[in-house]
Structures are given as structure tokens and as C-alpha cells.
N, C-alpha and C positions, 0 to 999 in steps of 0.2 A: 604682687604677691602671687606666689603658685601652688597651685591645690597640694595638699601634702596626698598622699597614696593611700585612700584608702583602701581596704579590699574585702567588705563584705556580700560578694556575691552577687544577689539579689540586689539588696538593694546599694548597691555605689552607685546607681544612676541616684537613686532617693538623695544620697548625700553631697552627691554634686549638685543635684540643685539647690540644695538649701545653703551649700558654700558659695555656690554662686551670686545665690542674692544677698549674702552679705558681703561677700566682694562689691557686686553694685551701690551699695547702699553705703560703704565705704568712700566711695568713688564720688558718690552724691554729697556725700560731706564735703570732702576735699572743692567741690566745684559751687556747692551752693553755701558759702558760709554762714547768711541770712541764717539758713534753716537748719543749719548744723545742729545747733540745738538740739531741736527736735527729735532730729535722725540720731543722735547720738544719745540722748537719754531713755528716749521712748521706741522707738524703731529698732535700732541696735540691739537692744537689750534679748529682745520679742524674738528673733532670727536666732541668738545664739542660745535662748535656751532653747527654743526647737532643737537645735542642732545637739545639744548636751543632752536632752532627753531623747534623742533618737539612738545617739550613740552610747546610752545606758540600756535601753530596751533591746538593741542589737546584741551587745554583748552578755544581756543576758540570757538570749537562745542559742547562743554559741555555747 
């Protein structure tokens, strides 16, 4: 998967990291089936609403 473009400014460093570590944590599923589970109901979840309320709060000071 490759990062789609974001471009806000300041913070695209903030947002790659937060895409990054759900790239990882993706990655971790795929490899550790055992704890897929886990990662994928609880973990998962956790990363991408950071990432939906960061990119709410962004576009509302644009």
C-alpha cells in the first residue's frame, strides 16, 4: 500500500506518521495470525480514528 499525497503543510510529517503505523500494524496482522485478532479489532481501530480526527481538525483550519 502507498501513502496517498497528502499536503497539509505543517503537519504531513504528523500524518505520515500516523499512516505509517497503520501500515505497520497491517503488516503485523498479515504475519502474526495468532494475534490478528487483536490488532484488528482493538489496535486497528485506535490508529484510524486518530488519523480521521486529525484530518477533521486539519481541515478545519484550512
Amino acid at each position: 500500500m502507498a501513502f496517498k499525497e497528502y499536503t497539509y503543510g505543517l503537519f504531513k510529517s504528523d500524518i505520515k506518521k500516523l499512516l505509517r503505523k497503520r501500515l505497520n500494524l497491517k503488516d503485523k496482522i498479515r504475519y502474526h495470525r495468532q494475534k490478528a485478532n487483536k490488532f484488528e479489532q482493538i489496535e486497528l481501530p485506535k490508529i484510524e480514528k486518530k488519523i480521521n480526527d486529525f484530518l477533521k481538525r486539519v481541515e478545519k483550519k484550512n
